[in-house]
C-alpha angles and dihedrals in degrees: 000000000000140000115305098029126123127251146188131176096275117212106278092053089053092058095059109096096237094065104041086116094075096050120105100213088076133089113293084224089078103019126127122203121266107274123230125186147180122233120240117178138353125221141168123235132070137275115237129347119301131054111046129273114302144168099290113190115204101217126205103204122210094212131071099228106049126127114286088216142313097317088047123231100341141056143059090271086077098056098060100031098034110171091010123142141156125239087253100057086051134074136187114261102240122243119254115234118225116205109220113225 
């Protein structure tokens, strides 16, 4: 992944506890749209404490509503590493295919 691709949570994020909400299996009661983003710089460290240093990739969502960050829209965690995901918690936007006529 590098800057300018598009992004979306991929399906190991949306199992984290922190992000259900993203998930569209749940009720739509409670359900958020599906978030895309736009990647905006890549760095290399760890959020937070604990794993070892990593790839990390700062996000600028299009929608409103998307994650603030790896624990979702709440915590401390957000605060400090707003926008901040790994490369696992991140997949590639595919590609629409346009039939030519």
């Amino acid at each position: 992944m590098k800057v300018g691709d598009l992004v979306t949570l991929s399906a190991s994020a949306l199992k984290r506890d922190t992000l259900f909400r993203w998930r569209q299996d749940i009720p739509i009661s409670i359900r958020k749209a599906k978030p895309v983003g736009l990647i905006v710089e890549v760095s290399h460290g760890k959020i937070g404490w604990v794993g070892g240093p990593q790839k990390i990739y700062k996000i600028r969502w299009m929608n409103s509503d998307a994650p603030k960050g790896r624990e979702g829209n709440h915590g401390y965690m957000n605060f400090k590493f707003a926008n901040l995901f790994y490369r696992r918690d991140l997949k590639y936007m595919s590609k629409r295919k346009i039939k030519k006529a």
